[in-house]
Backbone as a printed PyTorch tensor [residue, N CA C, xyz], in Angstrom:
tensor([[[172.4670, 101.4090, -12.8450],
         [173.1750, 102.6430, -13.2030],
         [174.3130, 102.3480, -14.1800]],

        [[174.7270, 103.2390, -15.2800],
         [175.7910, 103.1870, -16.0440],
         [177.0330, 104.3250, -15.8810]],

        [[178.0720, 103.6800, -15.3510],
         [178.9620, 104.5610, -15.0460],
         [179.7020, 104.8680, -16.3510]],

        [[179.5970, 106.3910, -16.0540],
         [180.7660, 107.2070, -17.4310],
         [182.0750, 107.3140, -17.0170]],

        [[182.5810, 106.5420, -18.1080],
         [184.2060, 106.3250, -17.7940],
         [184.6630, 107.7750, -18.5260]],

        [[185.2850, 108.8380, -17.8440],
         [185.7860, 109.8070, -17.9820],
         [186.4620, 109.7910, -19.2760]],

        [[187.6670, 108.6340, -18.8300],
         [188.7390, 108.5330, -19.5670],
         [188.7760, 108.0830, -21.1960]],

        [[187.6520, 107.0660, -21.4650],
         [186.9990, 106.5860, -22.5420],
         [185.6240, 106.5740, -23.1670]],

        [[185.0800, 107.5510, -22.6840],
         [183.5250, 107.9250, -23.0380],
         [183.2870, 109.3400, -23.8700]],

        [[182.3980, 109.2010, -24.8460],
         [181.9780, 110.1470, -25.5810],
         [180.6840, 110.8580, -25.8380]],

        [[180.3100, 111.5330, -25.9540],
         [178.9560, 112.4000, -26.1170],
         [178.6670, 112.4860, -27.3810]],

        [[177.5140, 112.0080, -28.1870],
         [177.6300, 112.5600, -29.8630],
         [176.2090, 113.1930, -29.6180]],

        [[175.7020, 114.4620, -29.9940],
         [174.9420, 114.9590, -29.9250],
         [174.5380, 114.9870, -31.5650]],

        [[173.6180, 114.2970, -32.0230],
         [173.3740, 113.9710, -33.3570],
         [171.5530, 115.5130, -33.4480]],

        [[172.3540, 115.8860, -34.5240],
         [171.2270, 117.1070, -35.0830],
         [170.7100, 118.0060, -34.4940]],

        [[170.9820, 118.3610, -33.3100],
         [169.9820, 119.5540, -32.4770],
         [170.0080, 120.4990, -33.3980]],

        [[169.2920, 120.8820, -34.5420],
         [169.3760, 122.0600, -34.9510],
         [167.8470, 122.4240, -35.4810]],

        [[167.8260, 124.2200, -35.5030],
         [166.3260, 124.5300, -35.5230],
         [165.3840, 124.1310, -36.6520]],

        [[166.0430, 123.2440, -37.6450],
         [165.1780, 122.9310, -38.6720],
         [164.4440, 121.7660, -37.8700]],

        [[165.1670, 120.9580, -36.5140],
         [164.0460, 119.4150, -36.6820],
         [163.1520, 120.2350, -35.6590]],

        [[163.3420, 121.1760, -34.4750],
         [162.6310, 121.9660, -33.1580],
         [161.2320, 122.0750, -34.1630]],

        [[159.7940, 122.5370, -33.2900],
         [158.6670, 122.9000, -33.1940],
         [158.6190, 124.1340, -34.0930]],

        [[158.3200, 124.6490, -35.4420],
         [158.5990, 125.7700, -36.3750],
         [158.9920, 125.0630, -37.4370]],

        [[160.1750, 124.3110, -37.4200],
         [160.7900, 124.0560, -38.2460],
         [160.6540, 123.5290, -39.3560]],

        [[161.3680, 123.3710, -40.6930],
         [161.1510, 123.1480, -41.8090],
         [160.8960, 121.6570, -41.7910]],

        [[161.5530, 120.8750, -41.1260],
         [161.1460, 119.3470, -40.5380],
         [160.7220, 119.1900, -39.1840]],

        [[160.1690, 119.1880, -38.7030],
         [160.0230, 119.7220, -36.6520],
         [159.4590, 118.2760, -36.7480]],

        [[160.2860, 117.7120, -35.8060],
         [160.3670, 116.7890, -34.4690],
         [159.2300, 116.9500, -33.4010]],

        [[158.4620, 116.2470, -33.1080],
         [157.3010, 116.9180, -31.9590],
         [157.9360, 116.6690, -31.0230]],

        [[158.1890, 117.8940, -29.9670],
         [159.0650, 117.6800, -28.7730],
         [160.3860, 118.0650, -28.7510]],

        [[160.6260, 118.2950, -29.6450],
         [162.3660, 117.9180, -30.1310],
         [162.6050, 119.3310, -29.3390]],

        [[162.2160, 120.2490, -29.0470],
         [162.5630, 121.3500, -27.8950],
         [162.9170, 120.2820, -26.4760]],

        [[162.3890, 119.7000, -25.9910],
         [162.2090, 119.1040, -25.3260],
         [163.5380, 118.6730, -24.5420]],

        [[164.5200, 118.2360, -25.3670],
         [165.3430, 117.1990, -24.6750],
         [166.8150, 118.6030, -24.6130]],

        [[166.8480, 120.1500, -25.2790],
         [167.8020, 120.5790, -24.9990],
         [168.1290, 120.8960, -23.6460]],

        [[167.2650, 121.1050, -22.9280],
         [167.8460, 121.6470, -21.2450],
         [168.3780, 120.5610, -20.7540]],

        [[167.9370, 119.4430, -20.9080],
         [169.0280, 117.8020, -20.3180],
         [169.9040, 117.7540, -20.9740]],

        [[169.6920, 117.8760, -22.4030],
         [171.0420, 117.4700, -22.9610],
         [171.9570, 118.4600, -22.2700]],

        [[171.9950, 119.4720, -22.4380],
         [173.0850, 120.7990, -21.6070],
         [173.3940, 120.4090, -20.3870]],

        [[172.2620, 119.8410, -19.6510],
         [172.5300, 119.7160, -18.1720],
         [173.6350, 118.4390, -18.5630]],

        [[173.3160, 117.3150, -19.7450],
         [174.5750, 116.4000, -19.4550],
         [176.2180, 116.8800, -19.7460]],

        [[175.8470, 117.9680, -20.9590],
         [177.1390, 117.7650, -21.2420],
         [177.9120, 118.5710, -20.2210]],

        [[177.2490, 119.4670, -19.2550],
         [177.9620, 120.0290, -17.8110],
         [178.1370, 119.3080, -16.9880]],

        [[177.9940, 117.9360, -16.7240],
         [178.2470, 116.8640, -16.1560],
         [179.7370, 116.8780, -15.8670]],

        [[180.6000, 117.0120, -17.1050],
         [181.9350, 117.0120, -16.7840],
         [182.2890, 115.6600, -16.6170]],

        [[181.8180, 114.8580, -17.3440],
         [182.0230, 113.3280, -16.8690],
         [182.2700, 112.8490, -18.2800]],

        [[182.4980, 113.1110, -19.3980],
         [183.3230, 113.1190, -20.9090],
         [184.1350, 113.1840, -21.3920]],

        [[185.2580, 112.4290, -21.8510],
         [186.4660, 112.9260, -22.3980],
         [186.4880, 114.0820, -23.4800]],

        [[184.9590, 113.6030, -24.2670],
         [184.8480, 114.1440, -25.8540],
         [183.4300, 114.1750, -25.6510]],

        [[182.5820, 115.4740, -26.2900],
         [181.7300, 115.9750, -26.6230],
         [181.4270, 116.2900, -28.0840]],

        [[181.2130, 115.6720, -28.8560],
         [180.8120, 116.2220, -30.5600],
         [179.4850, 116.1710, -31.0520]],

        [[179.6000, 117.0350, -31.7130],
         [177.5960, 116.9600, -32.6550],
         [178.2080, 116.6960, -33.9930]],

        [[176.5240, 115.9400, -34.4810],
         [176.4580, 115.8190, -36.3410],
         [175.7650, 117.3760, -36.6340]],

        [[176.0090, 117.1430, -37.8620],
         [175.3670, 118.7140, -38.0380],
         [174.9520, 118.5070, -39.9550]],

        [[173.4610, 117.9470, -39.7200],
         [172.9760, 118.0770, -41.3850],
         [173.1040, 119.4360, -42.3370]],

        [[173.8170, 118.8760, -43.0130],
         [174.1780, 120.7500, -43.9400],
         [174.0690, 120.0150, -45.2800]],

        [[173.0980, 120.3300, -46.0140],
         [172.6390, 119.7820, -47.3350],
         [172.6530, 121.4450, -47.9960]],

        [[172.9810, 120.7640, -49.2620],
         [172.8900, 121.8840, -50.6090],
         [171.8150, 121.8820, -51.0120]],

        [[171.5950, 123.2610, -51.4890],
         [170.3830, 123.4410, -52.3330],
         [170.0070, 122.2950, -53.4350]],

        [[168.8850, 121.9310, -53.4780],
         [168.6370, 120.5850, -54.9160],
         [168.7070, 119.3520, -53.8440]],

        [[168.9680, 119.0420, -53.0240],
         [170.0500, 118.0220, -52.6630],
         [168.5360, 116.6420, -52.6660]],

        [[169.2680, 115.5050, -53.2240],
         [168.0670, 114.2020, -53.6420],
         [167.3690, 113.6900, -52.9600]],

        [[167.6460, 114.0080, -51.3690],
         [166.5730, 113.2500, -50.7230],
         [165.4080, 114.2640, -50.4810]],

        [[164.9370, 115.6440, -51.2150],
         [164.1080, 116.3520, -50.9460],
         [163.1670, 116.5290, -51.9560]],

        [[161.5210, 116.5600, -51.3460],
         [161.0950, 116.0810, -52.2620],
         [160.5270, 117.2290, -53.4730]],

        [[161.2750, 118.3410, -53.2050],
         [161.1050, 119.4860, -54.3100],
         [162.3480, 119.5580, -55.4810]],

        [[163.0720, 118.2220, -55.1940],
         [164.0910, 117.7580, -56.4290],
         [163.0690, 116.4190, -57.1880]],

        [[162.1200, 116.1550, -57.2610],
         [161.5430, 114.8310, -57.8320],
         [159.9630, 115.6690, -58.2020]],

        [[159.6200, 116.3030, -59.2150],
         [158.4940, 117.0900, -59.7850],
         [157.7920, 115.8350, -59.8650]],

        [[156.3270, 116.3280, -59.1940],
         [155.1070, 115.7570, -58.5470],
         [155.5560, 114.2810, -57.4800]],

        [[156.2920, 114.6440, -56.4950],
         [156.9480, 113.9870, -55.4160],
         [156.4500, 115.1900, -54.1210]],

        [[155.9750, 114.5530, -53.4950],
         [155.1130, 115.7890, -51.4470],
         [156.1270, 114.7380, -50.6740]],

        [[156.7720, 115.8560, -49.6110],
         [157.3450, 115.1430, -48.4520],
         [156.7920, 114.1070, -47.8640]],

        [[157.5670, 112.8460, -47.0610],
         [157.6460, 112.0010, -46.9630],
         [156.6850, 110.4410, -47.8720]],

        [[157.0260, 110.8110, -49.2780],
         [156.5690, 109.9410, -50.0950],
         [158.1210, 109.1240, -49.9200]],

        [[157.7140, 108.0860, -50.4850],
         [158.9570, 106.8920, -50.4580],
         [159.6440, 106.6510, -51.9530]],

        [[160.8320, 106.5310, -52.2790],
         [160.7550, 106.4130, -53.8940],
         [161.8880, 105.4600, -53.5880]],

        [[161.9940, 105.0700, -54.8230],
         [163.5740, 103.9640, -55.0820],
         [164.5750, 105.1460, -55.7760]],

        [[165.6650, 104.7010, -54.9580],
         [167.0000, 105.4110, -55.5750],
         [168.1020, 104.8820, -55.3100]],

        [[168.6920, 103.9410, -56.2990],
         [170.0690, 103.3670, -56.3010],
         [169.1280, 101.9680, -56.1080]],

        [[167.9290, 101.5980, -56.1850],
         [167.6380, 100.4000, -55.5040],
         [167.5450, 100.1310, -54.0730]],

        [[167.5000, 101.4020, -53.4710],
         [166.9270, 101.1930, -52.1030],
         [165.6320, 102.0510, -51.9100]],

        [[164.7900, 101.9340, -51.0310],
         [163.6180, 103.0320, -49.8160],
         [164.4100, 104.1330, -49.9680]],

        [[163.9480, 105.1730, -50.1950],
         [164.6550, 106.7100, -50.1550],
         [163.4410, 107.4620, -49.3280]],

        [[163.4600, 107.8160, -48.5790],
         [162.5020, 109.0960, -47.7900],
         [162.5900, 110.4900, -48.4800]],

        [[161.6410, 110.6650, -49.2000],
         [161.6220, 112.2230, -49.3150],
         [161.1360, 113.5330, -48.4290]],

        [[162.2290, 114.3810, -47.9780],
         [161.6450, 115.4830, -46.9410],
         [161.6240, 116.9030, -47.6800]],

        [[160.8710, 117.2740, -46.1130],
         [160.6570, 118.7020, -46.9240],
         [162.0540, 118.9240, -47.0240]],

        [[162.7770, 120.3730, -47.7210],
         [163.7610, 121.0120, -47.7390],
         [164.3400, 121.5760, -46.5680]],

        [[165.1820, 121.3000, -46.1330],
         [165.8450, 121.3820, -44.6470],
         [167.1510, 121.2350, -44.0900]],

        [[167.7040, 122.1800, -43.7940],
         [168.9180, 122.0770, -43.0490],
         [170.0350, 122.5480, -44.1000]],

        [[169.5810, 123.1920, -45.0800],
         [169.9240, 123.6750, -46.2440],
         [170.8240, 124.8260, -45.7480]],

        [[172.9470, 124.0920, -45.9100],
         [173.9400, 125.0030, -45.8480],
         [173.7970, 126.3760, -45.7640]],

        [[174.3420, 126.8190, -44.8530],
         [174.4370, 128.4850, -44.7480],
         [172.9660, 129.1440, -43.9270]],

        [[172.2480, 128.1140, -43.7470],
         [170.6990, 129.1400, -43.2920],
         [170.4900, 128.6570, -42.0460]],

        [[169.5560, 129.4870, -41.3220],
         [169.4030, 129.6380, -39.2670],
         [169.0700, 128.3730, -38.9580]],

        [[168.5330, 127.6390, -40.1350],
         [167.3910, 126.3420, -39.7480],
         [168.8010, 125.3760, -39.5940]],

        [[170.1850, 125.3830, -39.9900],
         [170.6840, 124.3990, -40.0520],
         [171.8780, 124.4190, -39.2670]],

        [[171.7490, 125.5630, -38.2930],
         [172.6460, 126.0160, -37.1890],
         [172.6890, 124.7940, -36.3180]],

        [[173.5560, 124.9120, -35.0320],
         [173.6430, 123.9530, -33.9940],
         [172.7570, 124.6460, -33.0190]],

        [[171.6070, 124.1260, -32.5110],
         [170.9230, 125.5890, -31.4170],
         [171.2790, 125.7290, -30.6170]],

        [[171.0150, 127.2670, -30.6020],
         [172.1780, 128.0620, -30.3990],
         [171.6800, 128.6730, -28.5980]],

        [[171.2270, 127.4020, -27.8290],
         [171.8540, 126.9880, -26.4230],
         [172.6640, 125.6580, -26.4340]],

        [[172.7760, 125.1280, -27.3950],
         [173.8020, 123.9760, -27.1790],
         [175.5260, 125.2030, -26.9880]],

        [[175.8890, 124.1960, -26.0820],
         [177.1100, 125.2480, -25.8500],
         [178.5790, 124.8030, -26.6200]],

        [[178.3540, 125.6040, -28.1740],
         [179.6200, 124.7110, -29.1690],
         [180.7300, 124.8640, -28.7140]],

        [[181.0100, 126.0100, -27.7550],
         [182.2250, 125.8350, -27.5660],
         [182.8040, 124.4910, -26.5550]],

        [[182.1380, 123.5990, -25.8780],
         [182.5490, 122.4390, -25.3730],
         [182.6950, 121.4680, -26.4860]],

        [[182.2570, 121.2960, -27.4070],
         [182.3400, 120.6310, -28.6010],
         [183.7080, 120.4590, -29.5710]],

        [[184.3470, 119.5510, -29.3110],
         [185.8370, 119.1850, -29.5880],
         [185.4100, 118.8790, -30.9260]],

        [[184.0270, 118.7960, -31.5120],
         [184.0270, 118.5090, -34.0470],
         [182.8890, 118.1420, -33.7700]],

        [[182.5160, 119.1010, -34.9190],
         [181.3550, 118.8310, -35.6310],
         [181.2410, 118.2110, -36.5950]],

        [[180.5170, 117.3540, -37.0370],
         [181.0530, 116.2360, -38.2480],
         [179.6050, 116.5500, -38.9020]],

        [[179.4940, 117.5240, -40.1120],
         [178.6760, 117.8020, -41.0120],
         [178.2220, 116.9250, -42.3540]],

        [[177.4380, 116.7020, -42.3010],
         [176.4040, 115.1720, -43.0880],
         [175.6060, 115.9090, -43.9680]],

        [[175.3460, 114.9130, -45.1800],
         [174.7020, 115.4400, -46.2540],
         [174.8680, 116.2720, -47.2610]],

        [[176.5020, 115.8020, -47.2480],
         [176.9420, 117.1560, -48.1230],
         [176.5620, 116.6610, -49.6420]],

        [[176.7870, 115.7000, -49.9950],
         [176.8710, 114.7010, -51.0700],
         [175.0110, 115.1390, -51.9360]],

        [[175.2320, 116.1510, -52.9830],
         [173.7800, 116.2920, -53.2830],
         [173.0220, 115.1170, -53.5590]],

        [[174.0760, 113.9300, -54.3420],
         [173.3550, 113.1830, -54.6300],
         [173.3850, 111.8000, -53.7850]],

        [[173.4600, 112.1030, -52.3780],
         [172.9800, 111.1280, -51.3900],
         [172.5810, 111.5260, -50.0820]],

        [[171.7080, 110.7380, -49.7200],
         [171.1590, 111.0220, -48.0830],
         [172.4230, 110.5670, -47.1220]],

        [[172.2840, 111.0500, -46.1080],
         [173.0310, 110.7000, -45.0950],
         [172.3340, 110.7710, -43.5120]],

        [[171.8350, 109.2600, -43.2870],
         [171.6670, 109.7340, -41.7190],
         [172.3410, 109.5210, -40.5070]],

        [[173.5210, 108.8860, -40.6300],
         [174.1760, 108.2800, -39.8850],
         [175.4330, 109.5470, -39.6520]],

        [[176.0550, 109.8750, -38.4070],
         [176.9330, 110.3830, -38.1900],
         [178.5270, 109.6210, -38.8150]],

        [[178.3330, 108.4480, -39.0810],
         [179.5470, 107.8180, -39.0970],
         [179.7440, 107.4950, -40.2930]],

        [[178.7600, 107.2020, -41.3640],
         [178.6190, 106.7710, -42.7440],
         [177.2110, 107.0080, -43.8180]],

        [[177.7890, 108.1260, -44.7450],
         [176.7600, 108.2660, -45.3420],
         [176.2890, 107.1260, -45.8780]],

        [[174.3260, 106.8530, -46.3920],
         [173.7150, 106.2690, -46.8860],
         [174.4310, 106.0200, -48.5230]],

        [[173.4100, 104.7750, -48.6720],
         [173.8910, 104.1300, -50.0860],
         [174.3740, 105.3120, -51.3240]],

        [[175.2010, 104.8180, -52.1580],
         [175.4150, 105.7940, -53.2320],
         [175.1190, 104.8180, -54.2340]],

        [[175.1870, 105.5840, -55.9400],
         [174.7560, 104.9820, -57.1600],
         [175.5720, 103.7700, -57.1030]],

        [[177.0200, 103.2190, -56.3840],
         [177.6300, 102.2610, -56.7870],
         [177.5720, 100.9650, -55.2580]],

        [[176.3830, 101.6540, -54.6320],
         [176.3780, 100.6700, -53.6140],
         [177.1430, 100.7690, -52.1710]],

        [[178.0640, 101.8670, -52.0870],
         [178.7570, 102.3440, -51.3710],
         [178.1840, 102.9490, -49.7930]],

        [[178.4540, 102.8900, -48.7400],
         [178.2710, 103.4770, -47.7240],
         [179.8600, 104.1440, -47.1650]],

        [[180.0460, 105.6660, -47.5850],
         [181.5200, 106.1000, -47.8080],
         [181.2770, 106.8660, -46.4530]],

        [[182.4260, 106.2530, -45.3820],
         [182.6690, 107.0120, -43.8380],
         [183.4620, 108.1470, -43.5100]],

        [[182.8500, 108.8910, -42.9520],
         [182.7290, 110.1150, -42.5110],
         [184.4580, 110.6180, -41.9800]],

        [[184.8650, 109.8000, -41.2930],
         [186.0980, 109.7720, -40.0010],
         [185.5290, 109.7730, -38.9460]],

        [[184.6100, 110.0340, -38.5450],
         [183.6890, 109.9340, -37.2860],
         [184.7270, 109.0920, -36.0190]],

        [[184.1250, 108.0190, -37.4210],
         [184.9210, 106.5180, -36.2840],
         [186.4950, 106.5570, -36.1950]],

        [[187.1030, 106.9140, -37.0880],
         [188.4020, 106.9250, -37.0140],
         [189.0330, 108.1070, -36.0700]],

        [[188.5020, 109.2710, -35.9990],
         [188.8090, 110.1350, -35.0400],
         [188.2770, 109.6280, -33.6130]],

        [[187.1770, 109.0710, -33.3770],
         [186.7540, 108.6130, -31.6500],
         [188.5140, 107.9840, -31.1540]],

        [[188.5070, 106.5400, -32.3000],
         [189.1940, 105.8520, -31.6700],
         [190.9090, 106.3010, -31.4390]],

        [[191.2830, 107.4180, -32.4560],
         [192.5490, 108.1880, -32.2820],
         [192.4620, 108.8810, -31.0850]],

        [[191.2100, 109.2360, -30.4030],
         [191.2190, 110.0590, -29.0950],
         [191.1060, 108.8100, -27.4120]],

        [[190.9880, 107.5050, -28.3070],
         [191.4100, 106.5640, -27.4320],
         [189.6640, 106.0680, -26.5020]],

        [[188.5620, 106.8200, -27.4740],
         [187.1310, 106.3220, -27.3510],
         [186.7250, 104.8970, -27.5070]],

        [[186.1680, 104.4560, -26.5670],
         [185.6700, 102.7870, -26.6620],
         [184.4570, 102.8140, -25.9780]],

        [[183.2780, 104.2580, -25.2070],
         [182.4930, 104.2450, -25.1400],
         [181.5630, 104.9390, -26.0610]],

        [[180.1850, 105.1640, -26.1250],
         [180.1190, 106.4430, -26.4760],
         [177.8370, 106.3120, -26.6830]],

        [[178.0120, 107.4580, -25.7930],
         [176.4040, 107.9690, -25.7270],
         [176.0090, 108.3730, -26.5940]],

        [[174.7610, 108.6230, -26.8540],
         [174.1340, 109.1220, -28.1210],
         [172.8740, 109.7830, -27.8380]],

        [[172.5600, 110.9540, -28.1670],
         [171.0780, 111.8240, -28.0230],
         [171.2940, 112.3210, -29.1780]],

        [[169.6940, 113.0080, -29.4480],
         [169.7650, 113.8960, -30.8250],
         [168.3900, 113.5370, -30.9620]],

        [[168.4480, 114.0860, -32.1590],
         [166.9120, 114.0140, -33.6960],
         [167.5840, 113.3600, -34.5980]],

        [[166.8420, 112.6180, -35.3230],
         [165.6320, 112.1490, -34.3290],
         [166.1110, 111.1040, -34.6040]],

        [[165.0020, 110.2990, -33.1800],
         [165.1910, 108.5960, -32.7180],
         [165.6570, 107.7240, -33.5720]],

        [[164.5190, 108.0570, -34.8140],
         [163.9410, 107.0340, -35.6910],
         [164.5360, 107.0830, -36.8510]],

        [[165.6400, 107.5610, -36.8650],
         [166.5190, 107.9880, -38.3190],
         [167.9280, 108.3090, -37.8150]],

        [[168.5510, 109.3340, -37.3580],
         [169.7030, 109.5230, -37.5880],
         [170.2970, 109.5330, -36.4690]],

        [[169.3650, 108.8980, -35.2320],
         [170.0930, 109.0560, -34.0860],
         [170.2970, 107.3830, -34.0560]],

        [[169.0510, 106.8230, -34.4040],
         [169.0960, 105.4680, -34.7350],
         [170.5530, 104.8430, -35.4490]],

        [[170.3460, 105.4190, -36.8690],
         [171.4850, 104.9420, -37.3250],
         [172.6750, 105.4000, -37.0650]],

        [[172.8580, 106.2440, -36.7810],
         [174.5690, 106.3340, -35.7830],
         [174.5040, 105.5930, -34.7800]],

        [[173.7720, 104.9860, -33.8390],
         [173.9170, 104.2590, -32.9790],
         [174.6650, 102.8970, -33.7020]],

        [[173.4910, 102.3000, -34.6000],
         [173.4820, 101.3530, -35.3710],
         [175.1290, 101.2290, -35.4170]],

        [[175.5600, 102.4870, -36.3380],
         [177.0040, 102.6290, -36.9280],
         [177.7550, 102.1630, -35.8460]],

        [[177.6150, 102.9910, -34.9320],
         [178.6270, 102.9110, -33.9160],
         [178.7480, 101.2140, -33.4250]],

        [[178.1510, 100.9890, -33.6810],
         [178.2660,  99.5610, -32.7070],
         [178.6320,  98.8110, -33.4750]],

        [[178.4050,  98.6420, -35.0530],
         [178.9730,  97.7590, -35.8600],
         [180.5990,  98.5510, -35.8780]],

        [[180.7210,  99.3800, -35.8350],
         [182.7750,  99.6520, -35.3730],
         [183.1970,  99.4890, -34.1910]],

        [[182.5760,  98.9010, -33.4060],
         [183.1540,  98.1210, -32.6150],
         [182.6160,  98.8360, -31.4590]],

        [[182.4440, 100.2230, -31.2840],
         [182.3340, 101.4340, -29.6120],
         [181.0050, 100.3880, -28.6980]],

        [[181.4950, 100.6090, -27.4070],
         [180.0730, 100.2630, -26.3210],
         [179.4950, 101.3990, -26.6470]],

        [[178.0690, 101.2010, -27.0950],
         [177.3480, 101.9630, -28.0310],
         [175.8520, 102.6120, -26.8830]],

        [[175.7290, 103.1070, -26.2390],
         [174.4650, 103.5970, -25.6280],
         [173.7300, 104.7900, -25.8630]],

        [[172.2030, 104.6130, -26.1270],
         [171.2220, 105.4130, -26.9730],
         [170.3290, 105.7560, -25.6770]],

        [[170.5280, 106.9640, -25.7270],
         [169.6290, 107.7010, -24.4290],
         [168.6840, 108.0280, -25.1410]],

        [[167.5230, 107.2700, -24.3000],
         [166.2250, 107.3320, -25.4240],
         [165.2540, 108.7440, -24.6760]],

        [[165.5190, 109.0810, -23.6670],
         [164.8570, 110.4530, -23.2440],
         [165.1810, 111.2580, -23.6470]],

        [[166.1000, 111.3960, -24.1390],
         [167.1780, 112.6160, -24.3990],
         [166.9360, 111.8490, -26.3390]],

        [[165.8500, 111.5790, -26.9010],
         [165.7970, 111.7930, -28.4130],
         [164.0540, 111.9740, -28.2680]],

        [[164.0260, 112.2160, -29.9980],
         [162.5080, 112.3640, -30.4510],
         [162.5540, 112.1100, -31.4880]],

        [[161.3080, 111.2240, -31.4670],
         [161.2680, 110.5330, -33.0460],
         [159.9540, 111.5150, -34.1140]],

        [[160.6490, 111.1520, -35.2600],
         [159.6230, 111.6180, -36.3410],
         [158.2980, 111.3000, -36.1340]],

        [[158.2860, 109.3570, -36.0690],
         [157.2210, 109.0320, -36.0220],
         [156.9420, 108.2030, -34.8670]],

        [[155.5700, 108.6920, -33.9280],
         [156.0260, 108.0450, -32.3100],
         [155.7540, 106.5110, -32.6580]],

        [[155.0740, 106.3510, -33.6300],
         [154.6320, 104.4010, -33.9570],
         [155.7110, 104.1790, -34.0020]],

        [[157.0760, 104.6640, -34.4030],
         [158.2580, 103.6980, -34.8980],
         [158.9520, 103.2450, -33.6170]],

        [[158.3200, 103.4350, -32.5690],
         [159.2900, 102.9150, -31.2640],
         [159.2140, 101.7570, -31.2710]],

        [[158.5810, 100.8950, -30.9950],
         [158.8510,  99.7460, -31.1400],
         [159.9310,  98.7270, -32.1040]],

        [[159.5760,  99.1710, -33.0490],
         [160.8660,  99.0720, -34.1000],
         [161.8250,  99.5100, -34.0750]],

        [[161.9130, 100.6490, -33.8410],
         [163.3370, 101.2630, -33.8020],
         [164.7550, 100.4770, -31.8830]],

        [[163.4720, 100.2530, -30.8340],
         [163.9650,  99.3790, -29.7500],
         [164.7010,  98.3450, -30.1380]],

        [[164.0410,  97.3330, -31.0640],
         [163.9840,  96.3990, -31.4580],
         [165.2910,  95.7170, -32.2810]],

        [[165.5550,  96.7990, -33.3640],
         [166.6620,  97.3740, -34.2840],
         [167.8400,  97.7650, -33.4560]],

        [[167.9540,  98.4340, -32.6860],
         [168.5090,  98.8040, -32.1400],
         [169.2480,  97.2430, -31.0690]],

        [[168.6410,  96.8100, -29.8660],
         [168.8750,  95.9770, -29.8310],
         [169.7780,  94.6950, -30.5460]],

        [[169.1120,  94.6830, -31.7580],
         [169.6230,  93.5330, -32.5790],
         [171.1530,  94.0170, -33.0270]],

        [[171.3950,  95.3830, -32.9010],
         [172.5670,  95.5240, -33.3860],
         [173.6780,  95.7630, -31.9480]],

        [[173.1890,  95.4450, -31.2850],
         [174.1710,  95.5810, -29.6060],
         [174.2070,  96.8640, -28.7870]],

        [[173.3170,  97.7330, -29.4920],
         [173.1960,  99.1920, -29.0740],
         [172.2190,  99.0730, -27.6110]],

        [[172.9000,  99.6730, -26.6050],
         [171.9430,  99.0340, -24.9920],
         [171.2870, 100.5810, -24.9460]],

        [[170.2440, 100.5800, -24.7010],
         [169.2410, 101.5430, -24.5060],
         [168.5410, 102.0900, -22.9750]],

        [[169.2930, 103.0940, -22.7790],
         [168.9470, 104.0440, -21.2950],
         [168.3550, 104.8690, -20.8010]],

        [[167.9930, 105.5190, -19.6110],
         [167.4330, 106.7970, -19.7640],
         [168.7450, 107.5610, -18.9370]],

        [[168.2850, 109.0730, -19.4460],
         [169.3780, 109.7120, -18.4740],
         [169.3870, 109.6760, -17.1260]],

        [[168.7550, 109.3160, -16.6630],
         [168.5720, 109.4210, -14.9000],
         [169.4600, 108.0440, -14.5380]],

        [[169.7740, 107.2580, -15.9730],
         [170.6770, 105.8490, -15.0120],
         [171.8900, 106.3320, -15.1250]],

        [[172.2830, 107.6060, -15.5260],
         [174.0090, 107.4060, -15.8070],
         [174.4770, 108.4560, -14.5020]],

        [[175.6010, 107.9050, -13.9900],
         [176.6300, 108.5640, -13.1900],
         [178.0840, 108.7550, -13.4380]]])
């Protein structure tokens, strides 16, 4: 069992929103799935701090693949010299698809830390957007606000596994937080990537749970 330290533990609820759900302009298979637990955790009452990421991309924005003429979602391209994923169009500022869903209960939610603003970069990480033209990975405050609230734990659920719940984990643990990835409480894009993504995860100190171990 993993006990939640009240006093120093955090909740990051990375993406619940209706663009990754079953419909959606990117849908997650399952990704309905994990909101009634997640709710049931964050009524737990066992959190200092509760926050979500929240993808809000501009119209055009580069990692989509209706900005790259004769480019279909999830083709792979180089940009800046890295793997770039191209998706469909999604989560696009101001529209229903890029809401927080709307049974997550925002008002327990002490910040929302909104990603992808940058047209001309991806961002999957809650804590630090992806590469820019000069090589840069430029941080959010994410991390700098946990640790002003006196955070040195911090859980992690969301959409998906295999991308942005992944790499905020990732993040988190290279800034130092006891970093834990509730793997019931996510859904991945692609179910082959579990193994890899365990694996990754691991290597970066991120300890991997289900919700039924925490008290």
């Amino acid at each position: 069992m993993v006990r939640i330290d009240s006093e120093k533990s955090a909740l990051l609820l990375v993406d619940i929103q209706p663009d990754f759900m079953p419909g959606g302009a990117l849908a997650v298979g399952g990704g309905d799935g994990i909101i009634e637990p997640v709710c049931r955790l964050m009524g737990s009452g066992g959190f200092r701090a509760m926050l979500a990421t929240q993808d809000w991309h501009p119209v055009g924005h580069v990692s989509f693949a209706s900005s790259h003429p004769g480019s279909r979602p999830f083709d792979v391209i180089d940009l800046y010299g890295r793997a770039q994923t191209l998706w469909p169009d999604h989560c696009v500022q101001g529209t229903s698809g890029a809401e927080i869903h709307r049974d997550i209960p925002t008002n327990a939610l002490g910040a929302v830390i909104r990603k992808g603003t940058n047209p001309l970069c991806d961002s999957y990480s809650g804590f630090r957007n992806n590469w820019n033209s000069r090589g840069e990975r430029k941080a959010t405050g994410l991390g700098g606000y946990l640790k002003e609230l006196g955070i040195s734990d911090l859980f992690l659920c969301g959409l998906a596994r295999d991308f942005c719940v992944k790499w905020s984990a990732q993040d988190a643990a290279e800034a130092g937080f006891n970093t834990w990835f509730i793997w019931d409480l996510t859904r991945p894009v692609d179910p082959a990537s579990d193994e890899s993504v365990r694996r990754d995860l691991l290597q970066h100190g991120v300890r991997i749970i289900g919700s039924d171990q925490l008290k």
